[in-house]
PDB file of N, CA, C, O and CB in Angstrom:
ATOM      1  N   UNK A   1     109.304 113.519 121.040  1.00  0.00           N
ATOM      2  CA  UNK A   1     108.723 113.846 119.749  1.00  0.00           C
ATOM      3  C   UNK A   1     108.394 112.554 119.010  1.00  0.00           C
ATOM      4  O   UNK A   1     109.158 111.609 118.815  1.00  0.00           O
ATOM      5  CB  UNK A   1     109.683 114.732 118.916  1.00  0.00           C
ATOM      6  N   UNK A   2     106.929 112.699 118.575  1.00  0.00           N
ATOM      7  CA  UNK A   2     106.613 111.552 117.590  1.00  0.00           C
ATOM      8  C   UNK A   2     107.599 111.055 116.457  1.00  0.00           C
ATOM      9  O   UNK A   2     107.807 111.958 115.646  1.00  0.00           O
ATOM     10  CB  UNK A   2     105.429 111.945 116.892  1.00  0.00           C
ATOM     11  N   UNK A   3     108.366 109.700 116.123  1.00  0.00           N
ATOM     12  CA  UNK A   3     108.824 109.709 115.158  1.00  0.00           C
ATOM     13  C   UNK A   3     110.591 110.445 115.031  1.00  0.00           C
ATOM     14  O   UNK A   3     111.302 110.159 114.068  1.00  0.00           O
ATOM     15  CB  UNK A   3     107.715 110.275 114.491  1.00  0.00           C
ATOM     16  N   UNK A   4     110.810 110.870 115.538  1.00  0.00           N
ATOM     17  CA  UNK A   4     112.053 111.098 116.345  1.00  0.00           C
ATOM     18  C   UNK A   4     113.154 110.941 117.364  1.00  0.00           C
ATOM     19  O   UNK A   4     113.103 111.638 118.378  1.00  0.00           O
ATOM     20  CB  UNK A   4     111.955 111.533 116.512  1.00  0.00           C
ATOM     21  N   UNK A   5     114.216 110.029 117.173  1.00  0.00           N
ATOM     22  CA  UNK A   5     115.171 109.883 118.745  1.00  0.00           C
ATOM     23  C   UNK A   5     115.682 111.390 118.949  1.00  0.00           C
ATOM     24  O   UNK A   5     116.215 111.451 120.057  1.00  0.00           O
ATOM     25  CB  UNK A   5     116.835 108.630 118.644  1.00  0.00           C
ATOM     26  N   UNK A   6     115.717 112.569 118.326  1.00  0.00           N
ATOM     27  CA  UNK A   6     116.393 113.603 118.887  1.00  0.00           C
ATOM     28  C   UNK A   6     115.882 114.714 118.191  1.00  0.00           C
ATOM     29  O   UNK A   6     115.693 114.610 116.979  1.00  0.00           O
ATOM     30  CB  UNK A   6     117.837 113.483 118.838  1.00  0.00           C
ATOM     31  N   UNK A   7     115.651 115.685 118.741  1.00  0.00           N
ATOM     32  CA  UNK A   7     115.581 117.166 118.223  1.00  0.00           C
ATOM     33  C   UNK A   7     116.094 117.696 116.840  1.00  0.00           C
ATOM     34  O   UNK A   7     115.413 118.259 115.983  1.00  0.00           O
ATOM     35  CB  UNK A   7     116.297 117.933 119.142  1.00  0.00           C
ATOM     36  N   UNK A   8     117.657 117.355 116.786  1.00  0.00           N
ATOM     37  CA  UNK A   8     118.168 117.071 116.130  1.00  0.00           C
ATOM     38  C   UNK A   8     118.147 116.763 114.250  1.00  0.00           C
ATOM     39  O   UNK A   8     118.436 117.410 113.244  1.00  0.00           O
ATOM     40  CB  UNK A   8     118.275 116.509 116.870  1.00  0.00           C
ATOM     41  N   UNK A   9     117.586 115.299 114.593  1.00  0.00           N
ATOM     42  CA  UNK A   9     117.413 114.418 113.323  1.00  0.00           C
ATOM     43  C   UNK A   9     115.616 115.401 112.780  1.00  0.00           C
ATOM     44  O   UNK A   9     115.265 115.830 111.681  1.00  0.00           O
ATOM     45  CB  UNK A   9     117.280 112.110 113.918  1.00  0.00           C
ATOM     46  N   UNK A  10     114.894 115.416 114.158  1.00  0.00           N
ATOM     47  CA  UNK A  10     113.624 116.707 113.423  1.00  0.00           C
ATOM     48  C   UNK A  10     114.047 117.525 113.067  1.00  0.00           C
ATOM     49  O   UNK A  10     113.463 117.670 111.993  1.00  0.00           O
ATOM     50  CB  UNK A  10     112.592 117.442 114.121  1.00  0.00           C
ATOM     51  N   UNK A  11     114.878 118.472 113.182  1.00  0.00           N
ATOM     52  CA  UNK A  11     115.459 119.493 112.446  1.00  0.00           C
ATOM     53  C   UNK A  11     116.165 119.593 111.205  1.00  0.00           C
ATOM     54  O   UNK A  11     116.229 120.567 110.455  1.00  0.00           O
ATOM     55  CB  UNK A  11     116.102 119.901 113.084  1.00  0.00           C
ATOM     56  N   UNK A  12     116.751 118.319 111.069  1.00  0.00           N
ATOM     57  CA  UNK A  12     117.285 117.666 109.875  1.00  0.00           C
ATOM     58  C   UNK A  12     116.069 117.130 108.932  1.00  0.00           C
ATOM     59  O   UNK A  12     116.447 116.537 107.921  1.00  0.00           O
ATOM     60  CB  UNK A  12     118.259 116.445 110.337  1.00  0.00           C
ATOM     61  N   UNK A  13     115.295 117.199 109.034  1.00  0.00           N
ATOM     62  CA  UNK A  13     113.772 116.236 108.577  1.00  0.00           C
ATOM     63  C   UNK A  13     113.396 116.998 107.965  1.00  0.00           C
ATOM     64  O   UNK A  13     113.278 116.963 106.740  1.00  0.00           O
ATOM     65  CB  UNK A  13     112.564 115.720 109.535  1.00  0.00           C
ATOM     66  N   UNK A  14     113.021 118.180 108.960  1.00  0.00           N
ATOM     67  CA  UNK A  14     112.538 119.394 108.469  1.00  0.00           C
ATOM     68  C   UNK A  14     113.060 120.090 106.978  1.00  0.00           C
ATOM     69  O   UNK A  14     112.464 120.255 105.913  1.00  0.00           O
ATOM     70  CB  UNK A  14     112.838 120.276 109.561  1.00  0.00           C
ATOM     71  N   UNK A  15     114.612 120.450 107.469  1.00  0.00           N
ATOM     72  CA  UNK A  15     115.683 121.170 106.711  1.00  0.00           C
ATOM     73  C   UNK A  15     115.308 120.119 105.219  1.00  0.00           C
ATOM     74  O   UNK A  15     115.168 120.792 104.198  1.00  0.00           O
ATOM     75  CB  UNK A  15     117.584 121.050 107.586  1.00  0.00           C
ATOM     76  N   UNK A  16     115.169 118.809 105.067  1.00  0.00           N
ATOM     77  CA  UNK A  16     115.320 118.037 103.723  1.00  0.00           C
ATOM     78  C   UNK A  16     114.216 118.275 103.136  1.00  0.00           C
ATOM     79  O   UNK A  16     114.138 118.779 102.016  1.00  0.00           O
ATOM     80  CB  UNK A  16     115.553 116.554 103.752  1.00  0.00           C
ATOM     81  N   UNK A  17     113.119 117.885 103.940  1.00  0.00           N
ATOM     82  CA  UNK A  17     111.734 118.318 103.110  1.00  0.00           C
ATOM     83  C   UNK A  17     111.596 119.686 102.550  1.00  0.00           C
ATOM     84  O   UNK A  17     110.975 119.821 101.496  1.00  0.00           O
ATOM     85  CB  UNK A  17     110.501 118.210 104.010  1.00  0.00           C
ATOM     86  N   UNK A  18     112.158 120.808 103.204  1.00  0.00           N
ATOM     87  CA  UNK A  18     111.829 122.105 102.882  1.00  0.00           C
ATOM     88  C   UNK A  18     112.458 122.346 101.819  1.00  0.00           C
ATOM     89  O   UNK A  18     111.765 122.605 100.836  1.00  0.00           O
ATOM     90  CB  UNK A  18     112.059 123.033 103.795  1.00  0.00           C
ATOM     91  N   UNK A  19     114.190 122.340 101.638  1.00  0.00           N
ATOM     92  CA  UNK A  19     114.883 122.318 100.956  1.00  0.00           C
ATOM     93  C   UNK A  19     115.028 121.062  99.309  1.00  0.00           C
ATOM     94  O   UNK A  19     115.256 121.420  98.154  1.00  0.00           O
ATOM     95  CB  UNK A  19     115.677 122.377 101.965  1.00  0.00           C
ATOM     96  N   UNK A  20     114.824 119.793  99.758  1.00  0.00           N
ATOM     97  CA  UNK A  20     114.675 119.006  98.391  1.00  0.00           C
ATOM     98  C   UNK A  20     112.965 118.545  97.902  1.00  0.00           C
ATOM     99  O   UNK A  20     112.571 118.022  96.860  1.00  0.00           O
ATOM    100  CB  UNK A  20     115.659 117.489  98.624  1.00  0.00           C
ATOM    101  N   UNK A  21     112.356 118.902  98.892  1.00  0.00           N
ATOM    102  CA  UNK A  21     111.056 118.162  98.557  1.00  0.00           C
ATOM    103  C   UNK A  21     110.236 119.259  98.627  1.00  0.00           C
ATOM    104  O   UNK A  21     109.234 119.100  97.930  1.00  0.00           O
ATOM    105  CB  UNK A  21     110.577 116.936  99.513  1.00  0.00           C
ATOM    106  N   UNK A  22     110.274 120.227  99.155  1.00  0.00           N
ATOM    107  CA  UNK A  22     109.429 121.797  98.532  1.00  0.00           C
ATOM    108  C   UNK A  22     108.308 122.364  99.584  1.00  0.00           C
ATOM    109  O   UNK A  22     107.632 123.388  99.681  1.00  0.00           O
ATOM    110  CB  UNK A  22     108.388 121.456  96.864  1.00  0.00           C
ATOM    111  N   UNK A  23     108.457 121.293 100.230  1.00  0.00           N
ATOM    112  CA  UNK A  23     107.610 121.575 101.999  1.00  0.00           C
ATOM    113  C   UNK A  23     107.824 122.848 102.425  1.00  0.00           C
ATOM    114  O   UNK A  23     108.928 123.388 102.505  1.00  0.00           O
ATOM    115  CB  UNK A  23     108.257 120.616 103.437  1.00  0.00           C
ATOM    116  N   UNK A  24     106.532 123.440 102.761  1.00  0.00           N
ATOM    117  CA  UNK A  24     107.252 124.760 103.575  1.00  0.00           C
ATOM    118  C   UNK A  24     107.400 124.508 104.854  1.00  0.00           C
ATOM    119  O   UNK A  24     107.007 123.480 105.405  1.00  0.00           O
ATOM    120  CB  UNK A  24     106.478 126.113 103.565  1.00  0.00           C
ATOM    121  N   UNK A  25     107.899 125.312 105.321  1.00  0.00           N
ATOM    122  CA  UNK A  25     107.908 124.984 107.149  1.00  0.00           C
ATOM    123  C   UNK A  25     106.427 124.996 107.825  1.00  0.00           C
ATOM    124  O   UNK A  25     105.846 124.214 108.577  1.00  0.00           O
ATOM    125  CB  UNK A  25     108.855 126.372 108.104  1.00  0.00           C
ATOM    126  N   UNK A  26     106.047 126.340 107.169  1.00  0.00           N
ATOM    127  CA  UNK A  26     104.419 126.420 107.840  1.00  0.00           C
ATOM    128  C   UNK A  26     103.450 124.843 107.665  1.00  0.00           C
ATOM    129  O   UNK A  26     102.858 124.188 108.523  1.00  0.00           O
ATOM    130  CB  UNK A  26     103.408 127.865 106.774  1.00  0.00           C
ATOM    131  N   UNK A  27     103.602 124.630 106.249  1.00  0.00           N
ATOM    132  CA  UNK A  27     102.735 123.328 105.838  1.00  0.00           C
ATOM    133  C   UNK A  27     103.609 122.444 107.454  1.00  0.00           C
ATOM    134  O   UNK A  27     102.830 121.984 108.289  1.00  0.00           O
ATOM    135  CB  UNK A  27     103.208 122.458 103.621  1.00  0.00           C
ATOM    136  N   UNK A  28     104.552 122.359 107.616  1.00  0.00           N
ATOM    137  CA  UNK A  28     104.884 121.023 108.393  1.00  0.00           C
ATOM    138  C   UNK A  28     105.023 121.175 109.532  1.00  0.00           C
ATOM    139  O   UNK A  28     105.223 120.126 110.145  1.00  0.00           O
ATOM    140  CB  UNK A  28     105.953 120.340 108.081  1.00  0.00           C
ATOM    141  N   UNK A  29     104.994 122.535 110.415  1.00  0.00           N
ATOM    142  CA  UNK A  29     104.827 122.953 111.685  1.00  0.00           C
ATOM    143  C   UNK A  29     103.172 122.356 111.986  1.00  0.00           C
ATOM    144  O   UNK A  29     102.749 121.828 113.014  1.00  0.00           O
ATOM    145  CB  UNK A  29     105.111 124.708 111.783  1.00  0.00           C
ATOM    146  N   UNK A  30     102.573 122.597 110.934  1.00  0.00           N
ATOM    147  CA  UNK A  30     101.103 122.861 110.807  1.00  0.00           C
ATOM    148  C   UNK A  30     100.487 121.499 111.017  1.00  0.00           C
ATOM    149  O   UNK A  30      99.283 121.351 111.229  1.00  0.00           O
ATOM    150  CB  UNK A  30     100.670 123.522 109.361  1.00  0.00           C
ATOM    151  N   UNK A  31     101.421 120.436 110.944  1.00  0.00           N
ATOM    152  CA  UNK A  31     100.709 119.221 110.531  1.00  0.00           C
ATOM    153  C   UNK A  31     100.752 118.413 111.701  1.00  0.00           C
ATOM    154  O   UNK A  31     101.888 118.421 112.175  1.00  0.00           O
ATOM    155  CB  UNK A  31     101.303 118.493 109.298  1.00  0.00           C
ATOM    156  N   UNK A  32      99.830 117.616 112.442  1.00  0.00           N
ATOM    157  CA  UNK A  32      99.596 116.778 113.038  1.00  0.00           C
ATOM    158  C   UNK A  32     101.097 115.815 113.263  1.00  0.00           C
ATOM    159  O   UNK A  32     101.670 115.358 112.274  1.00  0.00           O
ATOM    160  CB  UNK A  32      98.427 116.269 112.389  1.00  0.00           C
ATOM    161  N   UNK A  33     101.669 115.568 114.775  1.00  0.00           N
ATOM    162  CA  UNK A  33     103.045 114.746 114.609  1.00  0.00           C
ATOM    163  C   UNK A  33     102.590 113.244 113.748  1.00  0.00           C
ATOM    164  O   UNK A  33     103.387 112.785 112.930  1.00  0.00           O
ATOM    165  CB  UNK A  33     103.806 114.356 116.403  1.00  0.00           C
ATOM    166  N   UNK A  34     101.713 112.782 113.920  1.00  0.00           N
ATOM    167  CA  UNK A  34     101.253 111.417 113.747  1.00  0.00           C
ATOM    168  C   UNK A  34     101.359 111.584 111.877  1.00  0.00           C
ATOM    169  O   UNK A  34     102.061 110.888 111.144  1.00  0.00           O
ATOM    170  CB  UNK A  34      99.430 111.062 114.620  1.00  0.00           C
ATOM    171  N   UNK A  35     100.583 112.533 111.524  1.00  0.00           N
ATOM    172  CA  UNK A  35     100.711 113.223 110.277  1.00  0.00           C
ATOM    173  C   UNK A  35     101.818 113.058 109.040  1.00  0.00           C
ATOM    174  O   UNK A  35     101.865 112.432 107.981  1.00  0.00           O
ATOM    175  CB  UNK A  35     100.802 114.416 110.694  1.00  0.00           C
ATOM    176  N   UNK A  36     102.750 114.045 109.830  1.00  0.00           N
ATOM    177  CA  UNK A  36     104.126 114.020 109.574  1.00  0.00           C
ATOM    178  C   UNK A  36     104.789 113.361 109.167  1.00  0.00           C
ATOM    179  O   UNK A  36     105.562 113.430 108.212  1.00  0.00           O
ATOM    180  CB  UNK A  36     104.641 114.135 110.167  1.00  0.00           C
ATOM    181  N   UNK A  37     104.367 112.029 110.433  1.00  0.00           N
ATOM    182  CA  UNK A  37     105.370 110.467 110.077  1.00  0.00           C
ATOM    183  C   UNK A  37     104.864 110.409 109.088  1.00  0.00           C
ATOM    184  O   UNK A  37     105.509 110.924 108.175  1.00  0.00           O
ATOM    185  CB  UNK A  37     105.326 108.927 110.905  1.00  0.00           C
ATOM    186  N   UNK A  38     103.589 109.829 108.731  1.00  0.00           N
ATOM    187  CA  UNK A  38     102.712 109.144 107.508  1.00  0.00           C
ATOM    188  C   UNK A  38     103.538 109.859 106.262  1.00  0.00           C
ATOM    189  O   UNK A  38     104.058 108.996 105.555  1.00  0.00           O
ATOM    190  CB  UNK A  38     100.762 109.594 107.523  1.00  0.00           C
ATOM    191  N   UNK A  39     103.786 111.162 105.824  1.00  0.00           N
ATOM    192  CA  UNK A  39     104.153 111.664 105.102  1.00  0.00           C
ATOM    193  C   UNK A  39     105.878 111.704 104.719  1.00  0.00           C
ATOM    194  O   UNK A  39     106.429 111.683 103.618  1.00  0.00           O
ATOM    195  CB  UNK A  39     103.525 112.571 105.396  1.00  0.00           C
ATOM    196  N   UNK A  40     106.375 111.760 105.915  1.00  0.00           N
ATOM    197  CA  UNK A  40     108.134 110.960 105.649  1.00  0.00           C
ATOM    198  C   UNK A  40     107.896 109.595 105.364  1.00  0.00           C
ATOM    199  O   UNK A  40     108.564 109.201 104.408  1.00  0.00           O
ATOM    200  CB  UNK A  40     109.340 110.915 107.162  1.00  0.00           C
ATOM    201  N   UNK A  41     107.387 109.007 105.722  1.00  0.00           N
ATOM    202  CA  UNK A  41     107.357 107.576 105.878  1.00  0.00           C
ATOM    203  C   UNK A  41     107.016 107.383 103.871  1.00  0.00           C
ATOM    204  O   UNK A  41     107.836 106.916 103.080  1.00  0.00           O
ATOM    205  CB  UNK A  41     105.834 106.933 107.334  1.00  0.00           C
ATOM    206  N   UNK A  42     106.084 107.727 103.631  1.00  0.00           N
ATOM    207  CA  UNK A  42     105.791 107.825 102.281  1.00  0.00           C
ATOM    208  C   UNK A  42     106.777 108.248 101.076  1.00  0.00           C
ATOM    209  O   UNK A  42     107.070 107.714 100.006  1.00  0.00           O
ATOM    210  CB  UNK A  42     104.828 108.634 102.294  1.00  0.00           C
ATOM    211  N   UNK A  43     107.248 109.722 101.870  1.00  0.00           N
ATOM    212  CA  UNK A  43     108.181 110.191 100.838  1.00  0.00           C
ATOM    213  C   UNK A  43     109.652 108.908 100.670  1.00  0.00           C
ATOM    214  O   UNK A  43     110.280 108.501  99.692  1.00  0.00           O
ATOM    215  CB  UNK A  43     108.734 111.945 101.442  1.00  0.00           C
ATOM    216  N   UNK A  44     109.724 108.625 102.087  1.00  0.00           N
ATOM    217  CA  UNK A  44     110.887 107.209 102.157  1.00  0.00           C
ATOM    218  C   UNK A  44     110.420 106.397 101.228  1.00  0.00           C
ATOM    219  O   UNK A  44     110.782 106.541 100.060  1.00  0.00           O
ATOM    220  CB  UNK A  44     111.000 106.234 103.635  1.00  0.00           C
ATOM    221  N   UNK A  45     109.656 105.542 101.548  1.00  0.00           N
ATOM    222  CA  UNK A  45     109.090 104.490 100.883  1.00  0.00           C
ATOM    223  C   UNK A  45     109.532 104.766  99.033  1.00  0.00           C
ATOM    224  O   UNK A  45     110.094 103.908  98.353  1.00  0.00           O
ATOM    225  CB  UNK A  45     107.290 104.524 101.325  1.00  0.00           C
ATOM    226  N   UNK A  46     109.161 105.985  98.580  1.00  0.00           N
ATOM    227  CA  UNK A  46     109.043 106.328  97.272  1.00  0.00           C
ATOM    228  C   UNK A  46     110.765 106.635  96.667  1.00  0.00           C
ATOM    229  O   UNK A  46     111.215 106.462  95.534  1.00  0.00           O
ATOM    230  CB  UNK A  46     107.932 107.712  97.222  1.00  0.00           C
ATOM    231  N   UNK A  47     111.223 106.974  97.503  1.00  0.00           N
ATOM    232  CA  UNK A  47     112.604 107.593  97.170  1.00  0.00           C
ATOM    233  C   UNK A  47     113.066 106.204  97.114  1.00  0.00           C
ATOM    234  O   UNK A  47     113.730 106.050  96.089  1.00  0.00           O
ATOM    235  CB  UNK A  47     113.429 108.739  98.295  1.00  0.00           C
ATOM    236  N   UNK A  48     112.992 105.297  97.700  1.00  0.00           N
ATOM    237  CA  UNK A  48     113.280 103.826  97.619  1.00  0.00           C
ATOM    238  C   UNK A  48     113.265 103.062  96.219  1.00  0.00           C
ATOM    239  O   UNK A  48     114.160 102.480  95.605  1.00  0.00           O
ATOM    240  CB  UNK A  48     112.288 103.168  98.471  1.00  0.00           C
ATOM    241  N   UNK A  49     111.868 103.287  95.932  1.00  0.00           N
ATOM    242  CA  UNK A  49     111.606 102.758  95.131  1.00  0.00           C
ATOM    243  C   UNK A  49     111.928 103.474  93.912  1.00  0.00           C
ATOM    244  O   UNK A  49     112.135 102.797  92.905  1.00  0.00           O
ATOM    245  CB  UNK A  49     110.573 102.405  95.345  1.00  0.00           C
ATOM    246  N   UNK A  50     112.025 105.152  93.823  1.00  0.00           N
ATOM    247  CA  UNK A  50     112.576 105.274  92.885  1.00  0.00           C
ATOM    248  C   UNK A  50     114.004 104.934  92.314  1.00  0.00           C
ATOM    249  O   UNK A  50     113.975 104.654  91.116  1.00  0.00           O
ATOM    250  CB  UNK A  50     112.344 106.125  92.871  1.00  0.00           C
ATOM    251  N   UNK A  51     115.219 104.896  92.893  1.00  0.00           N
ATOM    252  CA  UNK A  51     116.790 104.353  93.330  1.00  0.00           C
ATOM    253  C   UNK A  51     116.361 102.781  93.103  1.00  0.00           C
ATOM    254  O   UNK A  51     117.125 102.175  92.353  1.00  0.00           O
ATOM    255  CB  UNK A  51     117.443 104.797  95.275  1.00  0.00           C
ATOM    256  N   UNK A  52     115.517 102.205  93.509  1.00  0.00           N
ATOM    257  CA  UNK A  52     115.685 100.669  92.584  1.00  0.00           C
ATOM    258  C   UNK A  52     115.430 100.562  91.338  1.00  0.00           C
ATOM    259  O   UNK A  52     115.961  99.700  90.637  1.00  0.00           O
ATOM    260  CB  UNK A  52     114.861  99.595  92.972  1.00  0.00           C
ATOM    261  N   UNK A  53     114.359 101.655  90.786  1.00  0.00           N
ATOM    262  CA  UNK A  53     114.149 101.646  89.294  1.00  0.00           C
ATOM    263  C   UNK A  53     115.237 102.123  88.567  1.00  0.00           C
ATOM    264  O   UNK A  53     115.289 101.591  87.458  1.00  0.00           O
ATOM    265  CB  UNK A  53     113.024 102.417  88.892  1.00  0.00           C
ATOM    266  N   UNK A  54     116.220 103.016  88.802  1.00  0.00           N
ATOM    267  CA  UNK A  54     116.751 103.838  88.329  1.00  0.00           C
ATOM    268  C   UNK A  54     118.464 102.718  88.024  1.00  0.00           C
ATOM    269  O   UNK A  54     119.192 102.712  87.032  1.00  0.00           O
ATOM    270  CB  UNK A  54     116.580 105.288  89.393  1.00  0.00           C
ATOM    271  N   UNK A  55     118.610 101.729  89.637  1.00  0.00           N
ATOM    272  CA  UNK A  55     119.258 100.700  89.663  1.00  0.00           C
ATOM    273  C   UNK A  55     118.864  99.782  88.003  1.00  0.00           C
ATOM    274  O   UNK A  55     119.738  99.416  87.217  1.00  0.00           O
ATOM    275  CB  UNK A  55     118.829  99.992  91.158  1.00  0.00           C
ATOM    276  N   UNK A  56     117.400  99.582  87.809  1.00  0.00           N
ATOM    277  CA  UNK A  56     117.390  98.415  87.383  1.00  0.00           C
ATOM    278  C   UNK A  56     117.027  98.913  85.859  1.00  0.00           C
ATOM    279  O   UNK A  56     116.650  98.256  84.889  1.00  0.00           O
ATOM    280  CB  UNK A  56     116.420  97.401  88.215  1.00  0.00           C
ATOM    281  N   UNK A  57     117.298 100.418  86.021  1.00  0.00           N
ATOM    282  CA  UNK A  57     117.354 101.326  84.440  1.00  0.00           C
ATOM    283  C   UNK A  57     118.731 100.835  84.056  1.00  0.00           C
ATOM    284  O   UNK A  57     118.967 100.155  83.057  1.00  0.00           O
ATOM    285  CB  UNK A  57     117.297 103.362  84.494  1.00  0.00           C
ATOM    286  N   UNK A  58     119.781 101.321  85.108  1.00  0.00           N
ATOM    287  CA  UNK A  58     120.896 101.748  85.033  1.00  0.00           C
ATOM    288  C   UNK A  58     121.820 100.031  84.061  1.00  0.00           C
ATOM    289  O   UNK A  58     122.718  99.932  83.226  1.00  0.00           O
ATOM    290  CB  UNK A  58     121.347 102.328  86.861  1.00  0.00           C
ATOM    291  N   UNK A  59     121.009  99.101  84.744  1.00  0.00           N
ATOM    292  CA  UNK A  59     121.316  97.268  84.770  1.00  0.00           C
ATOM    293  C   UNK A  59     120.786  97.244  83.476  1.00  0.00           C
ATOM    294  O   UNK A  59     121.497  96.464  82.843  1.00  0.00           O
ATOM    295  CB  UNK A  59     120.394  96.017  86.054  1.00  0.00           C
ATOM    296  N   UNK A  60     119.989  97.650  82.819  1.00  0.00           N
ATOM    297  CA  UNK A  60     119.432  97.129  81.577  1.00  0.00           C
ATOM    298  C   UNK A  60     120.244  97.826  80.672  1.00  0.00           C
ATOM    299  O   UNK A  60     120.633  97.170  79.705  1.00  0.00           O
ATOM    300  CB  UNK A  60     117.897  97.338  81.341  1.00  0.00           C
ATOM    301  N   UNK A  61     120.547  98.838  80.740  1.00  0.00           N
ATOM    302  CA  UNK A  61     121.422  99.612  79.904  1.00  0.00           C
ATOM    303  C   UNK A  61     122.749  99.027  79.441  1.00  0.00           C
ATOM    304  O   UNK A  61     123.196  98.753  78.328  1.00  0.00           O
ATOM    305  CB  UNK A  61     121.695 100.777  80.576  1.00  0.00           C
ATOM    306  N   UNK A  62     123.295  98.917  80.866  1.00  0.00           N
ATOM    307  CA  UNK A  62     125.000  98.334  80.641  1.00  0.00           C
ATOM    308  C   UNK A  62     124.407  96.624  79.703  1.00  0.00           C
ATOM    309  O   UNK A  62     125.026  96.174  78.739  1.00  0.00           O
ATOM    310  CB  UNK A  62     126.195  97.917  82.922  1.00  0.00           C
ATOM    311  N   UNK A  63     123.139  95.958  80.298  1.00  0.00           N
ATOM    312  CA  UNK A  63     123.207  94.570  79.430  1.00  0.00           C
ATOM    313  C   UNK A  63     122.992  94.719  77.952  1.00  0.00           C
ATOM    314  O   UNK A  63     123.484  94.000  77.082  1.00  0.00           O
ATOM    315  CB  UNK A  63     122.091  93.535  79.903  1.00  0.00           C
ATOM    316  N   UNK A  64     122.211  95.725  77.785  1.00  0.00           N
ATOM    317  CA  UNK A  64     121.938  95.950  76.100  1.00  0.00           C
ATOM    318  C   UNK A  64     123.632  96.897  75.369  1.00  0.00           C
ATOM    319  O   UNK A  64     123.838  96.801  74.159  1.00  0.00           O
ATOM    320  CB  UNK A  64     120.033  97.344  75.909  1.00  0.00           C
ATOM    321  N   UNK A  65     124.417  97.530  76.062  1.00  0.00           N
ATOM    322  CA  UNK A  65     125.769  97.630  75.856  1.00  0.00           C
ATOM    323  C   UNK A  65     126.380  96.711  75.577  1.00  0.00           C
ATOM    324  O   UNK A  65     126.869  96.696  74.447  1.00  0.00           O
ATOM    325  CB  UNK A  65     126.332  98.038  76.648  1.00  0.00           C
ATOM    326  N   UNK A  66     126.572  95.759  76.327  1.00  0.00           N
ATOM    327  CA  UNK A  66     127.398  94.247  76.167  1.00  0.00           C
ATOM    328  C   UNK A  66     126.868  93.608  74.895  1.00  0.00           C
ATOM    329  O   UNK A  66     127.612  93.047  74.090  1.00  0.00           O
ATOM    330  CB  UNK A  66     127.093  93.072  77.538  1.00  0.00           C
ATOM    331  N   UNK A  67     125.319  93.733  74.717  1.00  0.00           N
ATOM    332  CA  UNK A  67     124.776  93.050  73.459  1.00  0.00           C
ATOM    333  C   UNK A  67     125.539  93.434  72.162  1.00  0.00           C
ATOM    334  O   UNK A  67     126.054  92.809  71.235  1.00  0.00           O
ATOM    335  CB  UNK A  67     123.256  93.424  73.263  1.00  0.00           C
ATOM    336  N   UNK A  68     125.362  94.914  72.551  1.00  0.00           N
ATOM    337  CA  UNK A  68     126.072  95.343  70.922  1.00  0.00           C
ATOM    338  C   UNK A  68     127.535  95.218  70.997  1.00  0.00           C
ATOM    339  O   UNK A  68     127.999  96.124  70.305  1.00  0.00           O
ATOM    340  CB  UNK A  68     125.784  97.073  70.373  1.00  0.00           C
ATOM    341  N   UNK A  69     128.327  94.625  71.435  1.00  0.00           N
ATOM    342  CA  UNK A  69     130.148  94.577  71.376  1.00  0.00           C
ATOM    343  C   UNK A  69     129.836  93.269  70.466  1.00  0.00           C
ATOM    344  O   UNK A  69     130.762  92.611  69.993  1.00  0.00           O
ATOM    345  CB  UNK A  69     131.372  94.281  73.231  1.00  0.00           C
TER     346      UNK A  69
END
């Protein structure tokens, strides 16, 4: 399988997109393997980057805390 070491971890792929990201199964049965990647690969990329913003929300906060003591 394109993008996959095991059956497995696709089934797990599947199960996250459907369940946290709103994918239906049909949309992702439906889609080209090459496809697929492009579209995990993206949703990765973004989930990334959101967890560093949220890091560097989280960092500005506690420094403007310390300001006001």
């Amino acid at each position: 399988m394109f993008g996959y070491d095991s059956m497995m971890n696709m089934y797990k792929t599947f199960f996250s997109l459907v369940q946290h990201h709103k994918y239906s199964l049909t949309e992702l049965e439906n889609m080209i393997p090459w496809e697929r990647f492009v579209y995990v690969d993206m949703l990765n990329k973004y989930i990334r980057e959101e967890e560093e913003r949220l890091r560097d929300l989280a960092a500005t906060k506690r420094a403007e805390s310390v300001k006001r003591r």
